[in-house]
N, CA, C and O atoms as a DFTB+ gen file, in Angstrom:
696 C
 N C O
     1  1      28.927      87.260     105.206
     2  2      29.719      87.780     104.118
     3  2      29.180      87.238     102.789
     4  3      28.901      86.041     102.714
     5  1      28.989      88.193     101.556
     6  2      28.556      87.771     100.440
     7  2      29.871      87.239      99.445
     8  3      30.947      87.828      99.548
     9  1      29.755      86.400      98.739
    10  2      30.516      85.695      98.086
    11  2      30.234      86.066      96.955
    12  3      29.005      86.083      96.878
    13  1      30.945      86.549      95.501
    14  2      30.730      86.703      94.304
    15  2      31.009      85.783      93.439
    16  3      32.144      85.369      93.201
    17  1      29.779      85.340      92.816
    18  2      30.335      84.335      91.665
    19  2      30.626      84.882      90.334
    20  3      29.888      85.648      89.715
    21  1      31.229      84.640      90.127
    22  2      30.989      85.238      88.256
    23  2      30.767      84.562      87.302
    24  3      31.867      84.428      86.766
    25  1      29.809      83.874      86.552
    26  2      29.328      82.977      85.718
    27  2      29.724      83.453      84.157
    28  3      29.708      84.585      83.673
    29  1      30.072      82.218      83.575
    30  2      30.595      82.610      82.253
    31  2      30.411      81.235      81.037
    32  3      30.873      80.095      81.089
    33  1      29.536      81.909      79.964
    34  2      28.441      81.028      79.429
    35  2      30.571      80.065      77.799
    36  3      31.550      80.541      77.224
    37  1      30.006      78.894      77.963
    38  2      31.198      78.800      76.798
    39  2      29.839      77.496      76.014
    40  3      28.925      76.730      76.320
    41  1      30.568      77.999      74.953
    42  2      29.794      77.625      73.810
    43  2      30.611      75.792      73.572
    44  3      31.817      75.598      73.419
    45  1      29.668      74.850      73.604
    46  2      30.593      73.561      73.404
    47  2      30.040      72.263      72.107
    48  3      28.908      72.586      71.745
    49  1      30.319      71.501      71.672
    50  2      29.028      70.549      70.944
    51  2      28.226      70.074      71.556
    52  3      27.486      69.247      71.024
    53  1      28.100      70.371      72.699
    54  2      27.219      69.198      73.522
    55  2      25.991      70.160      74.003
    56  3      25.073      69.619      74.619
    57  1      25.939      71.415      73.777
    58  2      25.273      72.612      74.631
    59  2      26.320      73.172      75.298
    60  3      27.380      72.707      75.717
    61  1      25.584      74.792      75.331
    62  2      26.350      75.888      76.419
    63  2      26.626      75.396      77.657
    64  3      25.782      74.988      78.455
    65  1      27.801      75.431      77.822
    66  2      28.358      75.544      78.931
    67  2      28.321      76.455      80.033
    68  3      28.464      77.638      79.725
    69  1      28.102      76.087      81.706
    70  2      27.973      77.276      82.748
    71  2      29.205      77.078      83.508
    72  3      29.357      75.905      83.851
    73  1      30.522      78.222      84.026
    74  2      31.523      78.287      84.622
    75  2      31.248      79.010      85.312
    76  3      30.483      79.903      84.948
    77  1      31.809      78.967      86.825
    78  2      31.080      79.655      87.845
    79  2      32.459      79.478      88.275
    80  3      33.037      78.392      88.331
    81  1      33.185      81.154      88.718
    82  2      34.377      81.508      88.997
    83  2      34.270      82.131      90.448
    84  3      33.575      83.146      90.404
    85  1      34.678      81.883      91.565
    86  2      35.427      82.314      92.634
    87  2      36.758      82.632      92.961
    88  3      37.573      81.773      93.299
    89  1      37.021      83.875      92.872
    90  2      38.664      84.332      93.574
    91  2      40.007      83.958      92.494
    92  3      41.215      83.876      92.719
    93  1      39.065      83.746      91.025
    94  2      40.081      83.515      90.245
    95  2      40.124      82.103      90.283
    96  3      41.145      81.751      89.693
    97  1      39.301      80.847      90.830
    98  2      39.089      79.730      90.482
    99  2      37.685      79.083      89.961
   100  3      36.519      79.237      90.325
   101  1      38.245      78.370      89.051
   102  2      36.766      77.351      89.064
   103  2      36.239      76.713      90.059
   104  3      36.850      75.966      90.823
   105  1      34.780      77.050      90.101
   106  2      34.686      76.085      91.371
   107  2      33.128      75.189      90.741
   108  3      32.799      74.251      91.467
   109  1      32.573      75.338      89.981
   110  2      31.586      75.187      89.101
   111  2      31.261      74.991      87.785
   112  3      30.765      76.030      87.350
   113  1      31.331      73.863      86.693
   114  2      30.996      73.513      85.644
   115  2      30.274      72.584      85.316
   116  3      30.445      71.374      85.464
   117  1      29.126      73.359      84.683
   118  2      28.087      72.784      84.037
   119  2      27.031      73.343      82.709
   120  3      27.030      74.398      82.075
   121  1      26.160      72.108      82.630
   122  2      25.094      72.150      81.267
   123  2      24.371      73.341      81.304
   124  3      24.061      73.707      82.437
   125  1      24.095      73.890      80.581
   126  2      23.154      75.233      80.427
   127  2      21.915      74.613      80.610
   128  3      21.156      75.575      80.489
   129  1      20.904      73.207      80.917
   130  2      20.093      73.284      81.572
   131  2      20.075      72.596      82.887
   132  3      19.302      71.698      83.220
   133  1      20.983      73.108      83.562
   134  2      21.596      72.980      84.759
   135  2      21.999      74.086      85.845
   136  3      22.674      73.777      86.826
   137  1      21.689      74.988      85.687
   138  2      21.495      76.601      86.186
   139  2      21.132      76.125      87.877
   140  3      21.958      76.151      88.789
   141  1      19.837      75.741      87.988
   142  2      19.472      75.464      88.972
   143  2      20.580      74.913      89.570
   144  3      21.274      75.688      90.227
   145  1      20.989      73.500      89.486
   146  2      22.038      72.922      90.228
   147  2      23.102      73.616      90.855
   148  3      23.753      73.587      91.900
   149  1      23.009      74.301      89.711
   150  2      24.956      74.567      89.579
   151  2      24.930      75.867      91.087
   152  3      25.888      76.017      91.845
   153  1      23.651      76.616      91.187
   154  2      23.288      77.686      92.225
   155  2      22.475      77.170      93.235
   156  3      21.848      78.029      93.855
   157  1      22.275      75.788      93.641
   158  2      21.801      75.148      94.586
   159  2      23.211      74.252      95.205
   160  3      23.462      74.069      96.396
   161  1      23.968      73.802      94.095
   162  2      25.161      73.481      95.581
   163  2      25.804      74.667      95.481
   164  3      25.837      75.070      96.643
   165  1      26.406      75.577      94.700
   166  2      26.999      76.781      95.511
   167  2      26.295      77.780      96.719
   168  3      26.725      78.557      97.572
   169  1      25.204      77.378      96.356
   170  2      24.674      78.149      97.793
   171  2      24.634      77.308      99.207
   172  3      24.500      77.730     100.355
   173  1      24.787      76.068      98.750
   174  2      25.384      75.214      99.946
   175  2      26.057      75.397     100.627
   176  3      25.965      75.227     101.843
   177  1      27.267      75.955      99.777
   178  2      28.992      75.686      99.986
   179  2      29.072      77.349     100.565
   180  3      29.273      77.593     101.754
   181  1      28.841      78.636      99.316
   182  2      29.020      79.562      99.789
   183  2      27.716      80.652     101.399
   184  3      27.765      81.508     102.282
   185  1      26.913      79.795     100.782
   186  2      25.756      80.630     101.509
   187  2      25.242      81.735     101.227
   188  3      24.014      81.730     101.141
   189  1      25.804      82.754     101.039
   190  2      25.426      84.260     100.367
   191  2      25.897      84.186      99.342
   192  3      27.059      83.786      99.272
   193  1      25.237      84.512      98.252
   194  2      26.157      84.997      96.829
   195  2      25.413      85.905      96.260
   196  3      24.207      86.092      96.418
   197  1      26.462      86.701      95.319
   198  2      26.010      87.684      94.213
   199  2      26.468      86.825      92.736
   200  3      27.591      86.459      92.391
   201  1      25.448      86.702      92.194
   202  2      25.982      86.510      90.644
   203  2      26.393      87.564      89.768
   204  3      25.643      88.535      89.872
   205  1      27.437      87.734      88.836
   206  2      27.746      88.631      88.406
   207  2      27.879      87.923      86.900
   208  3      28.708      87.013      86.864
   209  1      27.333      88.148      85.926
   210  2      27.686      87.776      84.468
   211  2      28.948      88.212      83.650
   212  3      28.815      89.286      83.063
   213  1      30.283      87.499      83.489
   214  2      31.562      87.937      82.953
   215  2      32.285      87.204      82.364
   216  3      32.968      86.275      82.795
   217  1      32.138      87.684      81.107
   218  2      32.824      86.403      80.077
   219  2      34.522      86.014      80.392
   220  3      35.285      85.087      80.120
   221  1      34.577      87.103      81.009
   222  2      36.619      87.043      81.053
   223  2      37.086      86.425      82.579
   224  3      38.247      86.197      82.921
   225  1      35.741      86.200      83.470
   226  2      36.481      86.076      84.692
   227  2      36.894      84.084      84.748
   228  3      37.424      83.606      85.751
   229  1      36.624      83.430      83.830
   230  2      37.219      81.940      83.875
   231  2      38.584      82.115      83.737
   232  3      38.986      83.134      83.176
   233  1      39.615      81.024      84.292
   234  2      40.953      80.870      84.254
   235  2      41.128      80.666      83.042
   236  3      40.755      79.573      82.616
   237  1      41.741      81.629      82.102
   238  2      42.835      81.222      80.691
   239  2      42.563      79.506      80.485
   240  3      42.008      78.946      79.540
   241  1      43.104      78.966      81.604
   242  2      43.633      77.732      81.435
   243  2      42.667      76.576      81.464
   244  3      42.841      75.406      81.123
   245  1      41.764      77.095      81.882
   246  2      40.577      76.296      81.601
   247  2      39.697      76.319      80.603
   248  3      39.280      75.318      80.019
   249  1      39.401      77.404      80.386
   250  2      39.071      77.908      78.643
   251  2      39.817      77.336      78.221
   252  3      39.313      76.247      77.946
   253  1      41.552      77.374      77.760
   254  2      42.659      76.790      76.993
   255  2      42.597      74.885      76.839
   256  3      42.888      74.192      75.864
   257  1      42.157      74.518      78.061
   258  2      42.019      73.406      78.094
   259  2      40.525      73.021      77.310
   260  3      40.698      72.430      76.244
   261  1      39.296      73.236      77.631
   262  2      38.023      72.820      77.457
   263  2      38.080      73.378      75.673
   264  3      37.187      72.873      74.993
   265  1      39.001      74.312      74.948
   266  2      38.929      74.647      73.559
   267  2      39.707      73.063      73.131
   268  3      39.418      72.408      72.130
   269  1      40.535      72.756      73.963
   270  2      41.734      71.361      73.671
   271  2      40.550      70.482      73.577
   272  3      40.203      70.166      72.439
   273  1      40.022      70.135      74.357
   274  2      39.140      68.808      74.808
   275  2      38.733      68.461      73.490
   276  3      39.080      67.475      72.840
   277  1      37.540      69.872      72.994
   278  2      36.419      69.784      72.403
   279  2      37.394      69.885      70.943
   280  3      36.735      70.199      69.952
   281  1      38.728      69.678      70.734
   282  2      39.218      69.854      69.296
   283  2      39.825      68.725      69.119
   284  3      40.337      68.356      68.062
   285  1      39.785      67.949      70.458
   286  2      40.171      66.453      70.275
   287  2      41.208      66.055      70.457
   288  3      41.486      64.921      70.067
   289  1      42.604      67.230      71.431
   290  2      43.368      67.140      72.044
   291  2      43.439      66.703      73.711
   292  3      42.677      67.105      74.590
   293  1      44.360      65.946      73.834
   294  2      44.591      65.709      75.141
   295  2      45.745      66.279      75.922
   296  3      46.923      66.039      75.658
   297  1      45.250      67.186      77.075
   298  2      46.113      68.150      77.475
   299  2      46.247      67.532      79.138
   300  3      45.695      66.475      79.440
   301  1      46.852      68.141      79.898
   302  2      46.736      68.552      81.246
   303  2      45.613      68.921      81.960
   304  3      45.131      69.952      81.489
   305  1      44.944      68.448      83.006
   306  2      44.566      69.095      83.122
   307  2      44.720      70.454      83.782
   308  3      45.879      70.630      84.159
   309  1      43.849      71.535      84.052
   310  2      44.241      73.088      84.727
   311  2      43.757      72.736      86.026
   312  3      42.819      73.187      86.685
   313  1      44.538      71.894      86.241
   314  2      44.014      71.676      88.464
   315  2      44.330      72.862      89.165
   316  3      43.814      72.959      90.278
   317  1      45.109      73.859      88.752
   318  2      45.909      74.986      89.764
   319  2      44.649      75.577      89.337
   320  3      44.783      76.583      90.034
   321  1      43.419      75.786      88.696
   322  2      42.585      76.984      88.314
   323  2      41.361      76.374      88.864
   324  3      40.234      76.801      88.609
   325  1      41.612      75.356      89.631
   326  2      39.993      74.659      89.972
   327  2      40.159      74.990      91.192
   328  3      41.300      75.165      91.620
   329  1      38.943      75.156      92.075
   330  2      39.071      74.342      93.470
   331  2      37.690      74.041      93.677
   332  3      36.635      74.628      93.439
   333  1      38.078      72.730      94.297
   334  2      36.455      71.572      94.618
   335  2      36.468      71.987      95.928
   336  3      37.534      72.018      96.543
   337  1      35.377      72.328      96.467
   338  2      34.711      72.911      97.611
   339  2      33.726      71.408      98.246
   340  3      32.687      71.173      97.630
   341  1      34.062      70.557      99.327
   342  2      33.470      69.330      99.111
   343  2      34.021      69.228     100.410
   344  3      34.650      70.137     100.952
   345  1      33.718      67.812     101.049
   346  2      33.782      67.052     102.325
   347  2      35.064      66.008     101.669
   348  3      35.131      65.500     100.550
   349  1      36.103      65.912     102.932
   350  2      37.204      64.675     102.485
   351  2      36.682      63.809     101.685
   352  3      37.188      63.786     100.563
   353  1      35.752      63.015     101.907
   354  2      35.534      61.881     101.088
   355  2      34.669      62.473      99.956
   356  3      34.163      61.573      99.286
   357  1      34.365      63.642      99.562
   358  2      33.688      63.722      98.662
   359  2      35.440      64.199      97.313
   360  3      35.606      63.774      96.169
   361  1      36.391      65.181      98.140
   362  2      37.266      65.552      97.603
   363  2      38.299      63.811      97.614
   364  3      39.480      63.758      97.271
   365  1      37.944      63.283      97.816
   366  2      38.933      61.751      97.514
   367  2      38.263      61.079      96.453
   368  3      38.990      60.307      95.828
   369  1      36.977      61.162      96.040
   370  2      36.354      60.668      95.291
   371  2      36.541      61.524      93.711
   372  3      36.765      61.069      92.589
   373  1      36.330      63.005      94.215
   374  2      36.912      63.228      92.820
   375  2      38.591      63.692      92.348
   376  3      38.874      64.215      91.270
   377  1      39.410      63.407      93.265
   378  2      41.172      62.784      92.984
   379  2      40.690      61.353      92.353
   380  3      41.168      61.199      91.228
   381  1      40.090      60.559      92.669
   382  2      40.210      59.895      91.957
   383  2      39.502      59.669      90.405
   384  3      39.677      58.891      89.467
   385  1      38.861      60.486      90.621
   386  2      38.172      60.314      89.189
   387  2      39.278      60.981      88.492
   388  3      39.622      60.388      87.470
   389  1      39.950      62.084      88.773
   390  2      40.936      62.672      87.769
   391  2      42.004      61.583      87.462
   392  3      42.885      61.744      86.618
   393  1      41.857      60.498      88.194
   394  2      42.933      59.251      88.129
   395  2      42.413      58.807      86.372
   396  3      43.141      58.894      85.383
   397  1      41.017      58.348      86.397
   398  2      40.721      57.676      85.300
   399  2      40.805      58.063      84.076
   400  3      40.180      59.049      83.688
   401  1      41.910      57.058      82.955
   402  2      42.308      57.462      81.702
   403  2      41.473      58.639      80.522
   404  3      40.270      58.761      80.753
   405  1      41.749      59.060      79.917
   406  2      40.590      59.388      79.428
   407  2      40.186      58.605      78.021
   408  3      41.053      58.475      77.158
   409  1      39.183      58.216      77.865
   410  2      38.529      57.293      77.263
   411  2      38.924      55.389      77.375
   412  3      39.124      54.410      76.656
   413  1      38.830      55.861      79.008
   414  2      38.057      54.597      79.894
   415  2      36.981      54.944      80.653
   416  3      36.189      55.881      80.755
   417  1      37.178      54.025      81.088
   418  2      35.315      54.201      82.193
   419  2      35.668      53.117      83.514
   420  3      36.503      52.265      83.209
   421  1      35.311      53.064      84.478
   422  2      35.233      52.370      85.712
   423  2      33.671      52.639      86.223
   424  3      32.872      53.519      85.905
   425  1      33.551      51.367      87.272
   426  2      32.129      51.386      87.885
   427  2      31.971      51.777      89.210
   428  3      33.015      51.895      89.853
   429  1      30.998      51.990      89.732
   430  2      30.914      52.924      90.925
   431  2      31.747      52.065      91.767
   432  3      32.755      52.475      92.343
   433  1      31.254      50.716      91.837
   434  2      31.943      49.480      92.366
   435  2      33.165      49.627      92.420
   436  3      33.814      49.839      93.445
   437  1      33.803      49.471      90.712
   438  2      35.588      49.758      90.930
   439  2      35.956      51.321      91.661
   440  3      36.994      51.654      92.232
   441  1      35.105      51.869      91.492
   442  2      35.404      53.202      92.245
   443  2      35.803      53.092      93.821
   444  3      36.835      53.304      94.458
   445  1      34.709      52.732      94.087
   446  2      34.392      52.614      95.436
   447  2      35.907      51.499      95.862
   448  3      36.820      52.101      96.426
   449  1      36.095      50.202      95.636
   450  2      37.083      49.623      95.694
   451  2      38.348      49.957      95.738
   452  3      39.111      49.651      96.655
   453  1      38.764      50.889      94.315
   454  2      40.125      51.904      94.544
   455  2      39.946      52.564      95.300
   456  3      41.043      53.035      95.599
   457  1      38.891      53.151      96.147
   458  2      39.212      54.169      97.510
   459  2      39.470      53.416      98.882
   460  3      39.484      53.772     100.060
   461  1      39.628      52.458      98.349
   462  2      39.499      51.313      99.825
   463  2      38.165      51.071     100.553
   464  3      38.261      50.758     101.740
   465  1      37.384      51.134     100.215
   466  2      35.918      50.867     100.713
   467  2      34.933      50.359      99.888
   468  3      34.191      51.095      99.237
   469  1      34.867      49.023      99.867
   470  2      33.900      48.008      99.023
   471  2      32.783      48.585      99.475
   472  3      32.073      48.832      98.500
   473  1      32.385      48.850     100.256
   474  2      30.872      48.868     100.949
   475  2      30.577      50.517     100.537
   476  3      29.380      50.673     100.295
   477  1      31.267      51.605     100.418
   478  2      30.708      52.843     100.335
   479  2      30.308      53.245      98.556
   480  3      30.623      54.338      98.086
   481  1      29.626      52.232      97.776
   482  2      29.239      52.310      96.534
   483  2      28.253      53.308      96.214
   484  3      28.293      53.882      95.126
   485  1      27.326      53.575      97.120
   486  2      26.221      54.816      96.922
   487  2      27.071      56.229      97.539
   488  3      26.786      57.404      97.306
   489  1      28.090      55.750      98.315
   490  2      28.385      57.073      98.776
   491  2      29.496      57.754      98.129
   492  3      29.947      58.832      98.516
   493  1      30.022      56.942      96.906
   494  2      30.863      57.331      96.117
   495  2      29.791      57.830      94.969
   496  3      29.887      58.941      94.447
   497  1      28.899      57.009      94.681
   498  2      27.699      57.655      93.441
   499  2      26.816      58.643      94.045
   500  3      25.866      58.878      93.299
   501  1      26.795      59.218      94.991
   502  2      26.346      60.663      95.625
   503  2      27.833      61.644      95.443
   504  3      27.772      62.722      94.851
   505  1      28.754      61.278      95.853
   506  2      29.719      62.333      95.532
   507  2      30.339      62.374      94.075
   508  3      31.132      63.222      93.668
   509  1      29.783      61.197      93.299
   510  2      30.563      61.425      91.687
   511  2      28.586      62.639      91.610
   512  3      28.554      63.805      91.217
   513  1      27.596      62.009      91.995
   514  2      26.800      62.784      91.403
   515  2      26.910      64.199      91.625
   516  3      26.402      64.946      90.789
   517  1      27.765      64.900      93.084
   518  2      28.080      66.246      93.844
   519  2      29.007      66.729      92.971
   520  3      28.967      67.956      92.889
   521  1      29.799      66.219      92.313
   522  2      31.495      66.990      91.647
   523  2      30.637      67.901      90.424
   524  3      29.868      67.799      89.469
   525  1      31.337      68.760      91.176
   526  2      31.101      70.620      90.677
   527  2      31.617      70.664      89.361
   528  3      31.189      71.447      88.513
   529  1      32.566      69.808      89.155
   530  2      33.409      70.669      87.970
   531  2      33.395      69.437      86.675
   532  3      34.357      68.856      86.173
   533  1      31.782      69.291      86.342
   534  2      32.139      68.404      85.407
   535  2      33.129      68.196      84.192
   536  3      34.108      68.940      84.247
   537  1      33.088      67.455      83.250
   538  2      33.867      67.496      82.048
   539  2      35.182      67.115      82.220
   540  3      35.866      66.283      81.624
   541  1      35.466      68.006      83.311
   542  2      36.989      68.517      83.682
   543  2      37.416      67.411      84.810
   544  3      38.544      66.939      84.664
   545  1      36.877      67.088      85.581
   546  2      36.831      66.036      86.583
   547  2      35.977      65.291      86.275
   548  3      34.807      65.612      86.484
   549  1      36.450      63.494      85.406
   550  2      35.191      63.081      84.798
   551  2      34.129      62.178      85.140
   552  3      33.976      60.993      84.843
   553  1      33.535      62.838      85.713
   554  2      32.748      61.970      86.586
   555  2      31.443      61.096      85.390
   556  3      30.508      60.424      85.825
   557  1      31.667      61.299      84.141
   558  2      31.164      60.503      83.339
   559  2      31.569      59.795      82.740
   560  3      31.016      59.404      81.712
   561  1      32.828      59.317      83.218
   562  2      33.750      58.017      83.076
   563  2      33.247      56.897      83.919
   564  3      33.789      55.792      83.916
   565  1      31.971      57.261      84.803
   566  2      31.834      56.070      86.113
   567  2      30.683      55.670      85.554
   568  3      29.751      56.470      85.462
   569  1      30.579      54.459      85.124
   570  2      29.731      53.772      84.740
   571  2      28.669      52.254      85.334
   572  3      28.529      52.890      86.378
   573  1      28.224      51.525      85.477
   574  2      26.934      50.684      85.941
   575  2      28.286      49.717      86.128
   576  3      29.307      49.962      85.486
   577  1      28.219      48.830      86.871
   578  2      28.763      47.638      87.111
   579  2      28.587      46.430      85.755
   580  3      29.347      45.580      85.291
   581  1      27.144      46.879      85.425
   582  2      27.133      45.806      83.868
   583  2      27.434      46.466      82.702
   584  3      26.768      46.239      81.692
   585  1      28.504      47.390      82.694
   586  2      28.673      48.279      81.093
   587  2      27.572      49.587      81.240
   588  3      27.883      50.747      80.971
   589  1      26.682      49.303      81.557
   590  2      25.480      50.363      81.262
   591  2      25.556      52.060      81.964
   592  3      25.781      52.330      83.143
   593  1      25.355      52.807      81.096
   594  2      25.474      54.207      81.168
   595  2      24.468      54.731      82.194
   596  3      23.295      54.602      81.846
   597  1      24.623      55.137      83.051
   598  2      23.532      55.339      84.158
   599  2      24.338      56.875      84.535
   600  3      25.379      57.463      84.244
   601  1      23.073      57.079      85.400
   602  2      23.173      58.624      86.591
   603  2      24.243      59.835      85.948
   604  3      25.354      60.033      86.440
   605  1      23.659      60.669      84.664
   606  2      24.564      62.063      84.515
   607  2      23.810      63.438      84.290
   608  3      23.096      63.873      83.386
   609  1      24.320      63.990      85.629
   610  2      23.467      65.601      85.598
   611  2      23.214      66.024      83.985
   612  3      22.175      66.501      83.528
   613  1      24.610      65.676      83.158
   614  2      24.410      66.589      82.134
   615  2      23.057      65.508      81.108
   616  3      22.661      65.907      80.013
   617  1      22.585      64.283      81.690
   618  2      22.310      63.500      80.601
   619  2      22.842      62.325      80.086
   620  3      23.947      62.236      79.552
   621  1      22.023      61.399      80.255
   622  2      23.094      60.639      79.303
   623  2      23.418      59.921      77.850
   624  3      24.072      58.942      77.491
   625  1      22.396      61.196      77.036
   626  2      23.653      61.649      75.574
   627  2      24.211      62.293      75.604
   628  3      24.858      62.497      74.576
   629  1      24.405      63.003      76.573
   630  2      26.132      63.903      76.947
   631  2      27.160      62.951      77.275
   632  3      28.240      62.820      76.700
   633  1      26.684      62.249      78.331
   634  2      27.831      61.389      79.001
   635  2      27.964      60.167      77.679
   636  3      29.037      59.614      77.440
   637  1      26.955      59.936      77.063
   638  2      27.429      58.842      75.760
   639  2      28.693      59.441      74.908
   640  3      29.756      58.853      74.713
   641  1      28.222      61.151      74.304
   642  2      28.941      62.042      73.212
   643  2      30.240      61.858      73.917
   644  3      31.163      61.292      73.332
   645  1      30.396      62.372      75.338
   646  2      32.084      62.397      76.035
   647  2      32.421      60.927      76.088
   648  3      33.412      61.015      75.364
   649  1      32.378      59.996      76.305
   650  2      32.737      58.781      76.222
   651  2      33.299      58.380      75.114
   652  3      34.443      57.927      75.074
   653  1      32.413      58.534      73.947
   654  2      32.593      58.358      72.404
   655  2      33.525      59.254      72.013
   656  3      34.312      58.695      71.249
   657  1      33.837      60.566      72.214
   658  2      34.421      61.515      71.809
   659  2      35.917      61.424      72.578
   660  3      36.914      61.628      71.884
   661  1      36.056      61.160      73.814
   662  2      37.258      60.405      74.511
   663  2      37.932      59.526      73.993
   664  3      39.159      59.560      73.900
   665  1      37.039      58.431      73.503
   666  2      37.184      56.497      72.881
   667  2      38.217      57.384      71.451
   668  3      39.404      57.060      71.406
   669  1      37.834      58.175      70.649
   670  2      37.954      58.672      69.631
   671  2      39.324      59.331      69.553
   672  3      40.172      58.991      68.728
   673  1      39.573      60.728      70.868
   674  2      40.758      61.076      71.067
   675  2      41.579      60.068      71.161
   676  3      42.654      60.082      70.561
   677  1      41.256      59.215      71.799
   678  2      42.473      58.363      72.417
   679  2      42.632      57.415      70.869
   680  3      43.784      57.034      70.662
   681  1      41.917      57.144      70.138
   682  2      42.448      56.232      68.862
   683  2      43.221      56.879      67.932
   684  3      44.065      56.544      67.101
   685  1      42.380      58.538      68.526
   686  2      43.714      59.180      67.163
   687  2      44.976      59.554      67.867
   688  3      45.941      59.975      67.229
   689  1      45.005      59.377      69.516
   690  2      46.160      59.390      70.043
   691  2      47.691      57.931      69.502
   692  3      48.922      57.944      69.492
   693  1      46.761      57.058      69.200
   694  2      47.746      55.655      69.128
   695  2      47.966      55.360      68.156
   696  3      48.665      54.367      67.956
């Protein structure tokens, strides 16, 4: 059976954005030089696909949210419009990343630790590196055990800009 994606380009400060919609959910967000990725794990997950190019097929609410982000509001997130397509422990790894504040950061280490498993530190930094739905699930909140900015698909002066730009919301939050 062929699976239809519908990809939908959003314009952000950081570079174009790629949303990759199934059945009326997100199941895919990423960097515009990230194409490859983003159609190498969905072909994992789905196996057959058709791409279809459609600006309207993303959830309202995720558009609504990612216009919030990038204006320096802190909203909800649109979890009812996502779905992570993943292995238990890959889907426990990113529940928990949606745990982390926004504009904090934790280390793969503390990661790995809040899931109850000291010892599974690479196998939590393979599944923060797997989570489909960046930005939105922040898997660039997980940072080096010594402070240091390490491992982000999008980069890491993306993952610096969201950090900084988080640190920022949250000061004009208080």
């Amino acid at each position: 059976m062929t699976t239809t994606i519908y990809l939908t380009r959003y314009a952000s400060p950081i570079g174009e954005l790629s949303l990759a919609t199934v059945d009326g959910k997100l199941v895919h967000l990423d960097f515009e030089n990230n194409d490859d990725r983003l159609k190498n794990i969905q072909t994992r997950r789905f196996k057959k696909l058709d791409w279809v190019e459609d600006r309207t097929a993303t959830p309202k609410s995720v558009i609504d949210w990612l216009d919030a982000y990038f204006n320096g509001d802190v909203v909800p997130l649109p979890v009812d419009a996502i779905n992570m397509i993943g292995t238990d422990f890959q889907k426990s790894v990113w529940d928990a990343l949606i745990t982390i504040p926004s504009g904090k950061s934790i280390s793969y280490r503390g990661l790995a630790d809040q899931l109850g498993n000291a010892k599974a530190v690479r196998a939590v930094a393979r599944a923060n590196a797997l989570n489909p739905v960046s930005i939105i699930v922040p898997c660039h909140r997980v940072i080096g055990s010594n402070g240091t900015l390490t491992g982000y698909a999008g980069g890491l002066d993306r993952k610096k800009w969201l950090l900084d730009h988080e640190a920022a919301m949250l000061a004009r939050a208080a």
